[in-house]
Structures are given as C-alpha cells and as structure tokens.
PyMOL Python script that loads the backbone (N, CA, C, O; Angstrom):
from pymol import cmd

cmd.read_pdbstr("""\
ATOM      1  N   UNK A   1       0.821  -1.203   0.000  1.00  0.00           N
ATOM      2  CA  UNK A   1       0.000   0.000   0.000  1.00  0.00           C
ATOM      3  C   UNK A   1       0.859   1.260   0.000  1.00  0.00           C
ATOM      4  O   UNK A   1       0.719   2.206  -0.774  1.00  0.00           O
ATOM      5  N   UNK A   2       1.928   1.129   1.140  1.00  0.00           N
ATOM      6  CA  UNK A   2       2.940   2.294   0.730  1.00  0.00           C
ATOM      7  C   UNK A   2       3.154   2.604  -0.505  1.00  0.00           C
ATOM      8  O   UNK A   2       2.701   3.656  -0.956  1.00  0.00           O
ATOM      9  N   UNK A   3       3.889   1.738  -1.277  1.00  0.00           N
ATOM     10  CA  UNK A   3       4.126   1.753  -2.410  1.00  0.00           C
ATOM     11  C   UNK A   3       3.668   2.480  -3.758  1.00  0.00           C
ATOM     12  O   UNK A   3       4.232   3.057  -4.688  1.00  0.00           O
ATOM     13  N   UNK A   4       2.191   2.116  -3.347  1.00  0.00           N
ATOM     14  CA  UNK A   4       1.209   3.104  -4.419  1.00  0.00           C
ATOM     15  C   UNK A   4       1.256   4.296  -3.951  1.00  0.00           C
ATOM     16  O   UNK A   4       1.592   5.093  -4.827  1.00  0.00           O
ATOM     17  N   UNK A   5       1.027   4.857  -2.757  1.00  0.00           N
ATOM     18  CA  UNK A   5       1.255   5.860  -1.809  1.00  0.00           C
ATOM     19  C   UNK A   5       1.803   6.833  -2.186  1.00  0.00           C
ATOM     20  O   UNK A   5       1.304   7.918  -2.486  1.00  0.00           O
ATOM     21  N   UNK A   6       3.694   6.256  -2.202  1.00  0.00           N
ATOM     22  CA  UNK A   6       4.532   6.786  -2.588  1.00  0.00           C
ATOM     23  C   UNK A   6       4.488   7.396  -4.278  1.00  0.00           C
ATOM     24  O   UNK A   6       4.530   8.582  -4.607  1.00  0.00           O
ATOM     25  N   UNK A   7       4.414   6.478  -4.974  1.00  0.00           N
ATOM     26  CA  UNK A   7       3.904   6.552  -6.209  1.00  0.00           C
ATOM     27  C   UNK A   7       3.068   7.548  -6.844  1.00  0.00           C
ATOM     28  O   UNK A   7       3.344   8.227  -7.833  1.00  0.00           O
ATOM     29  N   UNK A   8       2.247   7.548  -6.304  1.00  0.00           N
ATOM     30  CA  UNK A   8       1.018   8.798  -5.857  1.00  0.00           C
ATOM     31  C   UNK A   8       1.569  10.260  -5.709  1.00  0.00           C
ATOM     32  O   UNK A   8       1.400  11.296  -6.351  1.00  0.00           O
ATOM     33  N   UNK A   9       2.228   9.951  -4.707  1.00  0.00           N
ATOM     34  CA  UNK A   9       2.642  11.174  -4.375  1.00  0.00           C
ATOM     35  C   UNK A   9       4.310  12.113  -5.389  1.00  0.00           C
ATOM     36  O   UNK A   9       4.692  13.256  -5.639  1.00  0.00           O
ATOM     37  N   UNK A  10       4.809  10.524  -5.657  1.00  0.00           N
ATOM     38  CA  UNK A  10       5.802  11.238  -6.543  1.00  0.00           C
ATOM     39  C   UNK A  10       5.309  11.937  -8.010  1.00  0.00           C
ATOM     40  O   UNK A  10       5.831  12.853  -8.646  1.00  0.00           O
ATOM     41  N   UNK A  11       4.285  11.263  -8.245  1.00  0.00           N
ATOM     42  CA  UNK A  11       3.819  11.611  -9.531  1.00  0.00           C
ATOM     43  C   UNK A  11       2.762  13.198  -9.151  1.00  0.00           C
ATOM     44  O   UNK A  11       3.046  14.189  -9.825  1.00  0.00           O
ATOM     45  N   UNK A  12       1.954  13.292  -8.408  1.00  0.00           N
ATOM     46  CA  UNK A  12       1.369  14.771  -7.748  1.00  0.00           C
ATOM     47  C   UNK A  12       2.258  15.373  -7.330  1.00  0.00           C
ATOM     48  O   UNK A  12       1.894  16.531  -7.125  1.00  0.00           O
ATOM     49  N   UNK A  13       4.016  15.098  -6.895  1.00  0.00           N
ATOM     50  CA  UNK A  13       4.729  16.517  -6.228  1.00  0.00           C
ATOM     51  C   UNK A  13       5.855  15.992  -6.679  1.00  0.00           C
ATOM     52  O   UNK A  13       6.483  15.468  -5.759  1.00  0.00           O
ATOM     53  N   UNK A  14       6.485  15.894  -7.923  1.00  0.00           N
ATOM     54  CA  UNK A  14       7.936  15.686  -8.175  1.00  0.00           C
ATOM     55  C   UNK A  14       8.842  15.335  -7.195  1.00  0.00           C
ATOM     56  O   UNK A  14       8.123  14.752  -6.383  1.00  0.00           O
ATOM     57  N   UNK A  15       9.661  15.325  -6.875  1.00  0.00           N
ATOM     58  CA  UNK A  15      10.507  15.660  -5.924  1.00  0.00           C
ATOM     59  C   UNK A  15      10.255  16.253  -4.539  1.00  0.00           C
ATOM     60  O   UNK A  15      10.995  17.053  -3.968  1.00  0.00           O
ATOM     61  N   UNK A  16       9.205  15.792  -4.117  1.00  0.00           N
ATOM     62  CA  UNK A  16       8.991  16.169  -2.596  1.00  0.00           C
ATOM     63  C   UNK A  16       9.471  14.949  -1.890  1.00  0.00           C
ATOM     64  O   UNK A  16       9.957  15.266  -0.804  1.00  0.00           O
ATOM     65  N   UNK A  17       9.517  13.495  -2.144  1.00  0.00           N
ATOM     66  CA  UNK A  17       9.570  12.687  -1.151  1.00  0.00           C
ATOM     67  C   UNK A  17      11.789  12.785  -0.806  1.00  0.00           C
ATOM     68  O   UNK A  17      12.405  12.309   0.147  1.00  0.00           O
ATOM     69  N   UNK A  18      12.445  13.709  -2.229  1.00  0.00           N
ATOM     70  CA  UNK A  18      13.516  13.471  -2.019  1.00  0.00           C
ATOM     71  C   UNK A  18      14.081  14.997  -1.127  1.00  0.00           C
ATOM     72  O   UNK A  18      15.185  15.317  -0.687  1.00  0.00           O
ATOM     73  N   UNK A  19      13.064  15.519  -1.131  1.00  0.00           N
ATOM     74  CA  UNK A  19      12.871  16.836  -0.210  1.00  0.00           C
ATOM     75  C   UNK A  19      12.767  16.816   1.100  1.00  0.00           C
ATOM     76  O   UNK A  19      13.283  17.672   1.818  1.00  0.00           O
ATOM     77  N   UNK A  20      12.045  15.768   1.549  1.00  0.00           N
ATOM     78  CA  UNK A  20      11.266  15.211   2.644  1.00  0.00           C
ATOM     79  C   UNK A  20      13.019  14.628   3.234  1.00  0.00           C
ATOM     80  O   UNK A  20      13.584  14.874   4.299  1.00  0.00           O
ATOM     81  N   UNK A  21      13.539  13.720   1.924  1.00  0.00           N
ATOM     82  CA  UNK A  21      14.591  13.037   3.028  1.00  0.00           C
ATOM     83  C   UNK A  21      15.871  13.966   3.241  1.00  0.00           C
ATOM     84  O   UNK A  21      16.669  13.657   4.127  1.00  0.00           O
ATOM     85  N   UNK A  22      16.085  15.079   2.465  1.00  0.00           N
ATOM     86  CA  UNK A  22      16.877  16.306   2.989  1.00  0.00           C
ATOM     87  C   UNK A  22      16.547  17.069   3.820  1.00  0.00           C
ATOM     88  O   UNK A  22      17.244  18.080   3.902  1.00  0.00           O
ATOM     89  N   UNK A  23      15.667  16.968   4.541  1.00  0.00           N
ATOM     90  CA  UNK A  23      15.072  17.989   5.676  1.00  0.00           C
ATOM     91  C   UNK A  23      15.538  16.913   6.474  1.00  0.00           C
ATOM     92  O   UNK A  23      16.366  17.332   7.282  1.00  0.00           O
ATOM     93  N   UNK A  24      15.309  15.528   6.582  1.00  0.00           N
ATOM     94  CA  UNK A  24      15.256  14.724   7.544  1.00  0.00           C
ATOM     95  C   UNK A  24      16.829  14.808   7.686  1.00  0.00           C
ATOM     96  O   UNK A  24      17.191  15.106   8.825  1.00  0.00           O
ATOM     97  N   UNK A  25      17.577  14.659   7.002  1.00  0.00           N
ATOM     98  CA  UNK A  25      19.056  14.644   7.240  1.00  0.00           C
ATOM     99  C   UNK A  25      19.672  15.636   7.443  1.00  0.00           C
ATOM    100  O   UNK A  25      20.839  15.355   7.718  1.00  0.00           O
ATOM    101  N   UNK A  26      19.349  17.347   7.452  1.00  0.00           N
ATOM    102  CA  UNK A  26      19.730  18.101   7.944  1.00  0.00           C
ATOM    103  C   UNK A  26      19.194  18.075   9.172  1.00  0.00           C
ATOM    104  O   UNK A  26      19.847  18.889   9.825  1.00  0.00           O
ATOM    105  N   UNK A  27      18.417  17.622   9.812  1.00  0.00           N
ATOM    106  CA  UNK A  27      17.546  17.873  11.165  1.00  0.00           C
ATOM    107  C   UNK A  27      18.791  17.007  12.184  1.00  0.00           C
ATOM    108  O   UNK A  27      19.300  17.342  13.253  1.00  0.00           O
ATOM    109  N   UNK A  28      18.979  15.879  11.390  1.00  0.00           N
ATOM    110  CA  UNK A  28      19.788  14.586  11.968  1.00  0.00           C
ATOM    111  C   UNK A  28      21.206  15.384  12.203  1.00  0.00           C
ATOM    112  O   UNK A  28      21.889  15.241  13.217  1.00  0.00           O
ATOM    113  N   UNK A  29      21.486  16.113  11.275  1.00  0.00           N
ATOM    114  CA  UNK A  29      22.937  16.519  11.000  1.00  0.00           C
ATOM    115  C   UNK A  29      22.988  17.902  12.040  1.00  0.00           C
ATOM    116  O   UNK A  29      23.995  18.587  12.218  1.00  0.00           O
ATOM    117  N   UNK A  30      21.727  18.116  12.637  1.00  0.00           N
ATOM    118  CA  UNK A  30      21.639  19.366  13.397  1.00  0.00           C
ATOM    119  C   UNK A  30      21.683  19.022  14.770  1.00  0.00           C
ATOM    120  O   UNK A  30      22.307  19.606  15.656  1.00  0.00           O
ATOM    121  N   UNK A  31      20.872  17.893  14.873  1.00  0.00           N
ATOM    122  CA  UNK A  31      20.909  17.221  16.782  1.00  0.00           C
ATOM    123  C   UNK A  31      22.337  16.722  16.569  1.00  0.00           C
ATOM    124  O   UNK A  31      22.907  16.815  17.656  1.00  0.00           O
ATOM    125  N   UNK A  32      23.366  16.112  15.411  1.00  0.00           N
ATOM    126  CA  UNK A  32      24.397  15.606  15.339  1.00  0.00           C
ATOM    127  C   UNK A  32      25.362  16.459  16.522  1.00  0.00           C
ATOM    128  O   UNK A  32      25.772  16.032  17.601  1.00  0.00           O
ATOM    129  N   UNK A  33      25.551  17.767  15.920  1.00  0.00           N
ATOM    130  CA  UNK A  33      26.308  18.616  16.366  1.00  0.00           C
ATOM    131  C   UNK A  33      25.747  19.466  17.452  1.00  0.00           C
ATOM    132  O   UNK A  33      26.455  20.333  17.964  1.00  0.00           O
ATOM    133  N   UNK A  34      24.190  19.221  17.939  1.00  0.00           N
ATOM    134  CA  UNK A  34      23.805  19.827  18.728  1.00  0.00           C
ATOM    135  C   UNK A  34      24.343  19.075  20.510  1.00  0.00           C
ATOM    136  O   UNK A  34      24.386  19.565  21.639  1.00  0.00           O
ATOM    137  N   UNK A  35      24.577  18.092  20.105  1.00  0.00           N
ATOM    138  CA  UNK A  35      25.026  16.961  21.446  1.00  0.00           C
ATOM    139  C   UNK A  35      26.149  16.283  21.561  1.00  0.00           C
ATOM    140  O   UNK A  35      26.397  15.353  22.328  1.00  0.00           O
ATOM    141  N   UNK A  36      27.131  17.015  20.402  1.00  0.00           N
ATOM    142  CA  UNK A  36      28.591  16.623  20.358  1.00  0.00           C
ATOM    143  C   UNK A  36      29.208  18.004  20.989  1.00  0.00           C
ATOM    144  O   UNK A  36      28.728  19.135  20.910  1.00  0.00           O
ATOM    145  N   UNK A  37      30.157  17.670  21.500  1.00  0.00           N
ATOM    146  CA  UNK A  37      31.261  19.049  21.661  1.00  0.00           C
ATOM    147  C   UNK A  37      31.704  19.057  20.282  1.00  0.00           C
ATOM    148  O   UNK A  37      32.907  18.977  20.530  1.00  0.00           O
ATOM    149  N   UNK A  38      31.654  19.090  19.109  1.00  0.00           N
ATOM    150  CA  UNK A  38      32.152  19.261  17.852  1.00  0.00           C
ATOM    151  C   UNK A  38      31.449  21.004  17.537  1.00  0.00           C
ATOM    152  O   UNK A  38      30.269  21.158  17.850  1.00  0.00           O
ATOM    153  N   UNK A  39      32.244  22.269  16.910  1.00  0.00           N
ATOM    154  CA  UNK A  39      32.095  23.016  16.689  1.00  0.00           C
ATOM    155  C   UNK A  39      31.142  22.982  15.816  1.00  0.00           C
ATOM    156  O   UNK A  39      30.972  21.886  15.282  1.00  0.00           O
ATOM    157  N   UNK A  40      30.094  24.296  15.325  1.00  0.00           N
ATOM    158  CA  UNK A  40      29.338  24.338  14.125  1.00  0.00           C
ATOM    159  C   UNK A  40      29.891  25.186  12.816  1.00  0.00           C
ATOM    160  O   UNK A  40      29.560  26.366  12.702  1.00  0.00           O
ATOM    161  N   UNK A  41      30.554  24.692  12.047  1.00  0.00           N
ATOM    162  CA  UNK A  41      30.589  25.174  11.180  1.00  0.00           C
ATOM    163  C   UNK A  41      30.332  24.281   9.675  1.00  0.00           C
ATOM    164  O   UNK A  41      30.032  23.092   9.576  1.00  0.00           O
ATOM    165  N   UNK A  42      30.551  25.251   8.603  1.00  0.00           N
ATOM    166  CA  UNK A  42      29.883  24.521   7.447  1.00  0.00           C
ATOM    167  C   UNK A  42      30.524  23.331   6.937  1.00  0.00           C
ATOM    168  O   UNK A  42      29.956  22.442   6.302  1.00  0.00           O
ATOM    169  N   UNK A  43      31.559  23.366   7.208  1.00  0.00           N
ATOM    170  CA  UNK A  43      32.409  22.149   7.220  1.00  0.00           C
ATOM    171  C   UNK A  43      31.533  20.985   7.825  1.00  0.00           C
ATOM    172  O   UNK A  43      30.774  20.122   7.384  1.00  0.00           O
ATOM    173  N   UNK A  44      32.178  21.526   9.472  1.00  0.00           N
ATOM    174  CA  UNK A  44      31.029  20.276  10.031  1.00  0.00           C
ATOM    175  C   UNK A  44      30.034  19.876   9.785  1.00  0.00           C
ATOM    176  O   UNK A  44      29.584  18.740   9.935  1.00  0.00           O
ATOM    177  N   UNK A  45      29.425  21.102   9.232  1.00  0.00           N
ATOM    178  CA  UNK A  45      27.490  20.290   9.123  1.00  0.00           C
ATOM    179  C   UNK A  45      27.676  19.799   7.468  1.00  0.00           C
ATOM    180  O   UNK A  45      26.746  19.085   7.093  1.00  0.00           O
ATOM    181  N   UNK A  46      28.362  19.978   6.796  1.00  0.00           N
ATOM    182  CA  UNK A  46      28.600  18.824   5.886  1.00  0.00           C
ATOM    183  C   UNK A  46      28.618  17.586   6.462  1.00  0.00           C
ATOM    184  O   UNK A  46      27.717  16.781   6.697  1.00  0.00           O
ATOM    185  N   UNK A  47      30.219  17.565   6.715  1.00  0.00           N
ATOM    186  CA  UNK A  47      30.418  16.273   7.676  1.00  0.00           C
ATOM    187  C   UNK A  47      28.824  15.528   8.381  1.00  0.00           C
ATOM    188  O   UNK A  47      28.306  14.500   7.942  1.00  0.00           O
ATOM    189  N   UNK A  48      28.417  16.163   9.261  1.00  0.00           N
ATOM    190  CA  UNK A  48      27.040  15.744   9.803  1.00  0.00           C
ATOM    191  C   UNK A  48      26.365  14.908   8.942  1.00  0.00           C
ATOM    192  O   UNK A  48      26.202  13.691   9.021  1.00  0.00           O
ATOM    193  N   UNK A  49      25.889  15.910   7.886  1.00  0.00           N
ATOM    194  CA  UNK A  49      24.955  15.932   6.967  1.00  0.00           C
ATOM    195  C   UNK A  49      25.013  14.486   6.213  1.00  0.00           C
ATOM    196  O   UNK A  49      24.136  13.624   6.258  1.00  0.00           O
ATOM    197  N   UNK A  50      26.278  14.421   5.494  1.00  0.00           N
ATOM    198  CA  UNK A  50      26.498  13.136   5.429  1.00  0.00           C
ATOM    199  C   UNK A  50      26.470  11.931   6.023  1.00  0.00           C
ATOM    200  O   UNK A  50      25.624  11.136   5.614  1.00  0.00           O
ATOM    201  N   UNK A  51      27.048  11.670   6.717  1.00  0.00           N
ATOM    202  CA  UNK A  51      27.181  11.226   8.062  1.00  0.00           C
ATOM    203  C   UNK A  51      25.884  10.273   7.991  1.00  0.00           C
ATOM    204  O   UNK A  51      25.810   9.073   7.726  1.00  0.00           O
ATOM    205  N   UNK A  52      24.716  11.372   8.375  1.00  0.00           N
ATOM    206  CA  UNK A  52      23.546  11.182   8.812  1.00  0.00           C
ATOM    207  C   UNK A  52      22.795  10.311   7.680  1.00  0.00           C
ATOM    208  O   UNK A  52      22.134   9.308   7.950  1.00  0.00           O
ATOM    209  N   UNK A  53      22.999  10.878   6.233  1.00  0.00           N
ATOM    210  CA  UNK A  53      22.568  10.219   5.057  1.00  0.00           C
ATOM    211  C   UNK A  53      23.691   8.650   4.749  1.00  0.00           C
ATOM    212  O   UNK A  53      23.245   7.793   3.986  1.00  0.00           O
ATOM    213  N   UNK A  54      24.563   8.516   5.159  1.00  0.00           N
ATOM    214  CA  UNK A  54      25.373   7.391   4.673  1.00  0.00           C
ATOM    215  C   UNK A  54      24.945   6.399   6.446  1.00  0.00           C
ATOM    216  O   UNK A  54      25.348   5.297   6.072  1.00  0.00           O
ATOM    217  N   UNK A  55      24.718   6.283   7.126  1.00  0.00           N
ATOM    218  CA  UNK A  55      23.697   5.836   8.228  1.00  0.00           C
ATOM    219  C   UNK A  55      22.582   5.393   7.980  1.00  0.00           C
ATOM    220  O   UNK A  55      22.313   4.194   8.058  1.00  0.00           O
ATOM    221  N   UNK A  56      21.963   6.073   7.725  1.00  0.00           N
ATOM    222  CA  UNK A  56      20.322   6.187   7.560  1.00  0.00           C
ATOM    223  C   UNK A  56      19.514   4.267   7.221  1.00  0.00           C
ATOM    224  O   UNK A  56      18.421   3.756   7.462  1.00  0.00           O
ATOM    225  N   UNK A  57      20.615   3.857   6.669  1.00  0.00           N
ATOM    226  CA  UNK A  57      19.768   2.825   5.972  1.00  0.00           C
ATOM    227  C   UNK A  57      20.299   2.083   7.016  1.00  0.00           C
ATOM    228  O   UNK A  57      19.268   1.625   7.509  1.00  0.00           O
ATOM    229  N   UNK A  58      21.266   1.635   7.718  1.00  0.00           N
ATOM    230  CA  UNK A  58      21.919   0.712   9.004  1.00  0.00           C
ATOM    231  C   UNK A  58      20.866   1.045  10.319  1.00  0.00           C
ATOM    232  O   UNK A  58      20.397   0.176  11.053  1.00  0.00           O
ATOM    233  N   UNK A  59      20.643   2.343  10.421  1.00  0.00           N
ATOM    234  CA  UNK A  59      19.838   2.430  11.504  1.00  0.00           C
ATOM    235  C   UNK A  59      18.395   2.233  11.316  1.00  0.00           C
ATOM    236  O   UNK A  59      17.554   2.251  12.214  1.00  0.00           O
ATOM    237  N   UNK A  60      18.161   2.019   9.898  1.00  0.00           N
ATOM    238  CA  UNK A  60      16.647   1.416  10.023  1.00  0.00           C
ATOM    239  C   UNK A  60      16.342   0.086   9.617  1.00  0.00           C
ATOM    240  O   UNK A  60      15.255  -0.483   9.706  1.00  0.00           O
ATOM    241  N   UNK A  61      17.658  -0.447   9.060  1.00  0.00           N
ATOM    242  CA  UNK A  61      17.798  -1.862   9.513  1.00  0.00           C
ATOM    243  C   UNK A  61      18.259  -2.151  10.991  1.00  0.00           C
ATOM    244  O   UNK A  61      18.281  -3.382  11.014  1.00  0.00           O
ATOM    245  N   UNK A  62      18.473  -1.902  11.692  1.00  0.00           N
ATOM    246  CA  UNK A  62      18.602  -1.490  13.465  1.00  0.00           C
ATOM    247  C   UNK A  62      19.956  -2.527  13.665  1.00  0.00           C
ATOM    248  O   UNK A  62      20.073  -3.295  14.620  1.00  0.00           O
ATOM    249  N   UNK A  63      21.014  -2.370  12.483  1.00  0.00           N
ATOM    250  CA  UNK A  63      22.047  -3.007  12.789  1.00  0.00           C
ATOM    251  C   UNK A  63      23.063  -1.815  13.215  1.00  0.00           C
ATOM    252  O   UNK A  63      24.253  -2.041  13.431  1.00  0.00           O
ATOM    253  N   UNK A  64      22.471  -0.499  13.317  1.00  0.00           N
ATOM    254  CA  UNK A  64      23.563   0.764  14.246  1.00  0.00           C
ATOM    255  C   UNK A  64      22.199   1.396  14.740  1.00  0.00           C
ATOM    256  O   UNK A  64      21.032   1.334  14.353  1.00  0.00           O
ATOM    257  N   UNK A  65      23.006   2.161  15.977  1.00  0.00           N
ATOM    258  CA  UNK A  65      21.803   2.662  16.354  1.00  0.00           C
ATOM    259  C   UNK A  65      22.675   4.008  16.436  1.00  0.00           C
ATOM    260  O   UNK A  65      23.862   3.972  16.111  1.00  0.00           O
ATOM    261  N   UNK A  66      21.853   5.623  17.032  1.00  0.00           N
ATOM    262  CA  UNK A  66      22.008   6.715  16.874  1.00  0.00           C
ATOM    263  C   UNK A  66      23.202   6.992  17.829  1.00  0.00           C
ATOM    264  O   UNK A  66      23.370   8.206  17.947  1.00  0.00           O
ATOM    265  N   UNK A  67      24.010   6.313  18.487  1.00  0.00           N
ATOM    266  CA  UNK A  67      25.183   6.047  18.772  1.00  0.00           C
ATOM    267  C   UNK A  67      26.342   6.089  18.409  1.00  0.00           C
ATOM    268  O   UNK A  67      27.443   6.619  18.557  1.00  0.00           O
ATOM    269  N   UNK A  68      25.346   4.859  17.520  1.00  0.00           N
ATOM    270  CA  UNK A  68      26.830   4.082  16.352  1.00  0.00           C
ATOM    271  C   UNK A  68      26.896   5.574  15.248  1.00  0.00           C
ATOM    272  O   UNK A  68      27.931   5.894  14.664  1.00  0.00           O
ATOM    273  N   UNK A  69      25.865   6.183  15.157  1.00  0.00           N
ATOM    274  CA  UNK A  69      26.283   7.062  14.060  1.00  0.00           C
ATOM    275  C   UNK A  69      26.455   8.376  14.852  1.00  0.00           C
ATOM    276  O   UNK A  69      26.670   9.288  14.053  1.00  0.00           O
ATOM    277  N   UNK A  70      26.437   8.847  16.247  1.00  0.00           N
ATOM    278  CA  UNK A  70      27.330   9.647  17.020  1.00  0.00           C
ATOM    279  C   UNK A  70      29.178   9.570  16.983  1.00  0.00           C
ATOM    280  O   UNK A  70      29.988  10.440  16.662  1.00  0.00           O
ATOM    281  N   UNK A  71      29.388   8.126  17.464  1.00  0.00           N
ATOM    282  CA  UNK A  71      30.634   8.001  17.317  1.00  0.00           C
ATOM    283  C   UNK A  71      31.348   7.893  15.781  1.00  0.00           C
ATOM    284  O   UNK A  71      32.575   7.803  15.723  1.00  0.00           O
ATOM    285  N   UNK A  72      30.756   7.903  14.876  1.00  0.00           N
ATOM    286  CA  UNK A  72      31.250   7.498  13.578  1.00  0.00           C
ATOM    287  C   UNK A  72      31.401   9.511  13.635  1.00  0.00           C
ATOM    288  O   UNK A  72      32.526   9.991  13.775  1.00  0.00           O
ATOM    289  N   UNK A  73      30.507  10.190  13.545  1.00  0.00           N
ATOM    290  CA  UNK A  73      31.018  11.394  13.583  1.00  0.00           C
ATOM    291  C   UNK A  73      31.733  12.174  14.288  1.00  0.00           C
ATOM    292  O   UNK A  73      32.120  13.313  14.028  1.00  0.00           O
ATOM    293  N   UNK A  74      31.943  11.383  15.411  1.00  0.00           N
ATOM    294  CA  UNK A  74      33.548  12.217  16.251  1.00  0.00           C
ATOM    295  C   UNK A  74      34.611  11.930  15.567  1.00  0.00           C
ATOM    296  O   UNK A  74      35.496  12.749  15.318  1.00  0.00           O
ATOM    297  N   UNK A  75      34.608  10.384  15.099  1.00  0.00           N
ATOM    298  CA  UNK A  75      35.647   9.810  14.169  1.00  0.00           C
ATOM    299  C   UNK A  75      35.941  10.467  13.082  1.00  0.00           C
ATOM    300  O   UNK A  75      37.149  10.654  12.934  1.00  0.00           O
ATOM    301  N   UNK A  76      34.841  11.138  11.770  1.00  0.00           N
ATOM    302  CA  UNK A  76      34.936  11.651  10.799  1.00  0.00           C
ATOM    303  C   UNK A  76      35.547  13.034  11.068  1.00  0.00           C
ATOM    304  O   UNK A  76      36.328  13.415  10.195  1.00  0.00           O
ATOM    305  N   UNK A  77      35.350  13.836  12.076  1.00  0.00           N
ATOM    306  CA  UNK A  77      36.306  14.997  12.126  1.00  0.00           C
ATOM    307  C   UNK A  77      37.065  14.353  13.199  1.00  0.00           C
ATOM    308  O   UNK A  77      36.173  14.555  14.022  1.00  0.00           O
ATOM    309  N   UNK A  78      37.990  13.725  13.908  1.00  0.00           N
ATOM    310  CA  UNK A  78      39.094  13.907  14.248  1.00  0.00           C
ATOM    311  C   UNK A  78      39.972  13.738  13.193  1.00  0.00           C
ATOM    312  O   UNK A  78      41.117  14.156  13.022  1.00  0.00           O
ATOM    313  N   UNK A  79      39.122  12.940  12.403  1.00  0.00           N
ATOM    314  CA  UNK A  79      40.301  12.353  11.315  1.00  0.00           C
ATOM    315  C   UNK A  79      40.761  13.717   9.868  1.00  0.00           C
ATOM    316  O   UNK A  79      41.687  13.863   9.070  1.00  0.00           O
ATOM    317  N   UNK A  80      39.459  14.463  10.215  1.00  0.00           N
ATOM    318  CA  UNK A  80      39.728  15.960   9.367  1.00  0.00           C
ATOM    319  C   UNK A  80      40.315  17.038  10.049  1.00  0.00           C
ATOM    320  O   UNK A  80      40.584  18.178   9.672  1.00  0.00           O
ATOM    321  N   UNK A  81      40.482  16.388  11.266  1.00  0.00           N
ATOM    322  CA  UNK A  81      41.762  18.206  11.758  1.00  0.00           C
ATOM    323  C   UNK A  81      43.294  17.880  11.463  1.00  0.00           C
ATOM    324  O   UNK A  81      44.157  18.734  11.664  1.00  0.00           O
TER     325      UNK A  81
END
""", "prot")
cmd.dss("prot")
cmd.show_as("cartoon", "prot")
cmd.util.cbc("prot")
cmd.orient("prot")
C-alpha cells in the first residue's frame, strides 16, 4: 500500500519525497552537532549531513543505532583536523 502511496505522491509533487529526506538529514545533521562538543561550522554540518545520510539505511535496519552514528562522527572529524 505504501508503495502506491509513494507513487502517488511522486507523480502529484515531483521531488517532494527526495525533499522530505533532505530535511530529515539536515535535522539529523543538526541534533548531530547539537550533542557533540564538535564546533558548528559549514564544514562540520557537511560532515554531519552526510554522516547522517550514509547511516540512515543501518539504523533502520537497526544493525547501528544513533550512537553508532554519534561516534562514527567524532571519528569523521578527528580524522579531518
């Protein structure tokens, strides 16, 4: 049923459902750095941003959880200073 759903909706709003998942990954990429001691800058919220989108599919297969993709981003900038 999703499926048609989705379908539905891609065909009535172009590009909203890939809209939908860039809001969701800046939001992710925003609590990222909101609960790290990691500085905010545009750098970082790249870093985040990504981060959050290269995750996304592990944590909803629930083989990482919002942890596993906390520590993967302390990792990704220590390894960039």
């Amino acid at each position: 049923m999703m499926d048609v759903r989705s379908r539905i909706l891609e065909w009535l709003y172009p590009g909203l459902l890939a809209e939908v998942d860039r809001l969701r990954w800046t939001t992710e990429a925003n609590f990222d750095l909101h609960v790290l001691p990691i500085p905010w800058t545009p750098a970082t919220f790249v870093m985040a941003f990504e981060n959050a989108r290269h995750m996304e599919p592990a944590i909803i297969e629930k083989t990482a959880s919002l942890q596993d993709r906390l520590n993967s981003l302390i990792e990704i900038y220590r390894r960039s200073q």
